[in-house]
N, C-alpha and C positions, 0 to 999 in steps of 0.2 A: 863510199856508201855501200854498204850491202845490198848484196842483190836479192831478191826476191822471186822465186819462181811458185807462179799462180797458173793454176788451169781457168779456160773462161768457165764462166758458169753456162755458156749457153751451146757446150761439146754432146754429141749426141750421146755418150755413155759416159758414166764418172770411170777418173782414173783408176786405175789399181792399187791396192795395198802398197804392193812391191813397187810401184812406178814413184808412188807420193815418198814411201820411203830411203829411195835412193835419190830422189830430190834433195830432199831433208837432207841427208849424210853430206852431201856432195856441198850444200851451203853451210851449214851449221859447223860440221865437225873434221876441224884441220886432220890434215896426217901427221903431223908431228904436236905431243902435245908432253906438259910432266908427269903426266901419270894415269893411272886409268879412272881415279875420282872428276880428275881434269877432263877424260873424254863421257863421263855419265855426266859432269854438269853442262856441259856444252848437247851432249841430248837429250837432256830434260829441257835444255832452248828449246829445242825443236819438235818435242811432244808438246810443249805451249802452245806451239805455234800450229802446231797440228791438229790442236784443241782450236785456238783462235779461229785460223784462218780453215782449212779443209774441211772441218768437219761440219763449218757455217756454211761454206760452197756445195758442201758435198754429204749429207746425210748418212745417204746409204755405208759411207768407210764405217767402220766398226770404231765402238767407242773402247779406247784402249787405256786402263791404270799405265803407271808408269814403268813397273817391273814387265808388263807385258808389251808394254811400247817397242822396250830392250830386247826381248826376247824374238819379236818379230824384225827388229832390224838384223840379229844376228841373224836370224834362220833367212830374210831377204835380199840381204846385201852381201855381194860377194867379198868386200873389201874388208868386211869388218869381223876377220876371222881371229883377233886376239877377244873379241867381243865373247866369240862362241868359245873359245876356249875357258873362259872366265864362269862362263854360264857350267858349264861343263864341268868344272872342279870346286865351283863356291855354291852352297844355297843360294837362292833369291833373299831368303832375310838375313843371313849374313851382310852378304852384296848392299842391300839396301843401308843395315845397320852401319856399315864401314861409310856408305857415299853420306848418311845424315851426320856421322859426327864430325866427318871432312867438311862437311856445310857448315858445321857451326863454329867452323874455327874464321870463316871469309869475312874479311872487316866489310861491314855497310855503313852504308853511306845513306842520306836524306836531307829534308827542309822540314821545320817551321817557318809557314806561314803567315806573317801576320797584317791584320788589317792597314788600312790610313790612318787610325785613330788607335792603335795598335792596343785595341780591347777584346780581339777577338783573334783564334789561330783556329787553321785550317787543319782539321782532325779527318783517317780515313778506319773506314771498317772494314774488315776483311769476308771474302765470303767465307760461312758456318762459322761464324765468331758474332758476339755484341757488341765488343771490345772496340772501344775508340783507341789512336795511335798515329802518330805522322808516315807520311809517306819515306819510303827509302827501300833500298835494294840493295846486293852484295855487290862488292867490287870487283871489276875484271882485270885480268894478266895484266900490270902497268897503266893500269888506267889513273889518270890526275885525277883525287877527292873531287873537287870541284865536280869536274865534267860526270864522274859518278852519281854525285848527287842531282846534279840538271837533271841526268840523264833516265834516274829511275824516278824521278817526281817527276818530270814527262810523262813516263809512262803509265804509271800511275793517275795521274789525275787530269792529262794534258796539256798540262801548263809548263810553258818554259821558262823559269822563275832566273834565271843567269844575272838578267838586268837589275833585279830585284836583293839580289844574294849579299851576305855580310861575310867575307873569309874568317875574318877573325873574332875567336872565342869562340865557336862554334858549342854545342853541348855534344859531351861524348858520358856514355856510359856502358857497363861490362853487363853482357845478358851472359849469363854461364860463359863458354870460352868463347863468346863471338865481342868484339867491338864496334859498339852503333856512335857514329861522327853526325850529328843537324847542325847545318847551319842556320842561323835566321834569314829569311827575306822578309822584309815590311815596306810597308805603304800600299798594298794589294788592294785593289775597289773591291769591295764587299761583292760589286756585282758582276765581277768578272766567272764566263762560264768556264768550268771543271767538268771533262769527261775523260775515264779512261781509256785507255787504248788497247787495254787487255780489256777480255768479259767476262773471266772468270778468276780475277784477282780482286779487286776492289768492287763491294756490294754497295756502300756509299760513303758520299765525300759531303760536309759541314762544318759552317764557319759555329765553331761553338767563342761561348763567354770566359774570358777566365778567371773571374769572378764565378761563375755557373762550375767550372771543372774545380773548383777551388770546395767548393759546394759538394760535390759530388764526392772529392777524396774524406774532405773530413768526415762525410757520412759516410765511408763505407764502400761504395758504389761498386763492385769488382767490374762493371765496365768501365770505369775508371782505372783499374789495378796501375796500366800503364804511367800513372802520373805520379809522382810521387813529390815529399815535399820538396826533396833537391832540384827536381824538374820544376815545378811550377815556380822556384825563388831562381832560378836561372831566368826563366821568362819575365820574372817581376824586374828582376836585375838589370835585365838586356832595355822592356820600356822604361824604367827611371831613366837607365843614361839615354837612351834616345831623348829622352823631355829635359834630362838637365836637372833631375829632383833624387833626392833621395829614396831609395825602396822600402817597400812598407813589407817586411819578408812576413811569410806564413811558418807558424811556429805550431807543430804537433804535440800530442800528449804522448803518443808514443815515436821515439828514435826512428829514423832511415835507416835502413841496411847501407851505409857510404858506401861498402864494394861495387855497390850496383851503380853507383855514378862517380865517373873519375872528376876530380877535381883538378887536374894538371891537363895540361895540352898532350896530344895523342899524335905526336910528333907530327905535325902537320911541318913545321920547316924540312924537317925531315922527306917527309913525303912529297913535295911540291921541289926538290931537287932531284930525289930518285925519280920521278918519275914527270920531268921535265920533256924527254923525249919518249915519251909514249907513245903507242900505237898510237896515228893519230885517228886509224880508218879499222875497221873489225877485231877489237879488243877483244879479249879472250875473257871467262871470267875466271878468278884467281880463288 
């Protein structure tokens, strides 16, 4: 289990910059990693977390964007002198631009959630977004799909959906060069409570209709955008065979972009052998 290093909240002076951030370094970001996108995604963990946690205990730290997070680690952490080096020869939007399209190459992982009566799935909104979307998060260094997905729908909405989960058929589709793997979980009580465990990822969580989301694409909705027909005739697909009936699929006037959802499996036997001996304990993400 990860360790955690918290100041109490009831210390006569808050910690330092430099104190909190060699915390951070010292939990978050191993010495040996693949590359230096690999040690910026492992310290955007831990500006999260900086966000989450510190800055909720401790006001006064200074609210830091994320190129500035970097920059104050280099200049306070002795250890982290390939860091300053990097600062030191690359722009920040350089820098940035290299670590976002490395981001969007990392497969994620998620759930569809669906109800007892499975007429309803569990949709979340992001903060400064309208847009509805299921929950899910990127994959870490050797981490098993499964445990990925538990793992960021946890976090996400605090539910540990594992009991609940369907391995196979999962829906996967290509967002630009990132691949997104949901699996389904059903039979969820409608009244079971969802809270995040981040504060500043998810603005809200709702059991929507899919009949109602079905509603919303054919009008138009661009808080909809995320649904498309391939996605909602997967959903339709998934409850017929749970009931044992044939599907009644949704047929548009205008075509699906198919790149945008794969129709073949995204090698899940594949993945569920490589990565049988997985970290079992402080996964890296990939």
């Amino acid at each position: 289990m990860k360790r955690i290093f918290e100041f109490s909240s009831n210390a006569v002076s808050p910690p330092t910059l430099s104190k909190v951030l060699q915390l951070l370094i010292l939990e978050f970001v191993p010495d040996k990693l693949p590359s230096f996108n690999d040690k910026l995604l492992m310290i955007e963990e831990a500006w999260w977390y900086y966000i989450d946690v510190y800055r909720l205990l401790y006001p006064e730290l200074p609210r830091l964007e994320f190129i500035d997070f970097v920059k104050q680690i280099a200049f306070c952490v002795p250890t982290q002198s390939l860091l300053q080096n990097e600062l030191n020869t690359t722009s920040p939007d350089i820098l940035l631009s290299d670590f976002n399209n490395f981001k969007s190459t990392i497969p994620c992982y998620g759930a569809i959630l669906m109800d007892e009566d499975l007429q309803h799935v569990l949709a979340v909104q992001a903060f400064r977004t309208t847009r509805w979307g299921f929950p899910k998060g990127k994959m870490k260094i050797k981490e098993d799909p499964v445990v990925c997905a538990v793992r960021e729908v946890e976090e996400e909405i605090g539910f540990n959906v594992l009991p609940f989960l369907v391995k196979e058929n999962p829906i996967e589709i290509i967002m630009g060069k990132k691949k997104v793997t949901y699996f389904f979980c059903h039979h969820i009580p409608l009244t079971t409570p969802f809270h995040p465990k981040t504060r500043m990822e998810i603005h809200k969580i709702a059991w929507l209709d899919i009949d109602d989301i079905t509603r919303e694409v054919i009008a138009k909705n661009p808080d909809f955008n995320f649904f498309n027909q391939l996605m909602i005739n997967a959903m339709l697909t998934f409850v017929a065979h749970q009931k044992g009936i044939e599907p009644k699929l949704l047929v548009l006037d205008t075509p699906c972009n198919s790149s945008y959802f794969s129709e073949n499996s995204f090698g899940m036997e594949y993945f569920s052998k490589l990565y049988t001996n997985a970290f079992k304990t402080g996964s890296l993400h990939r």
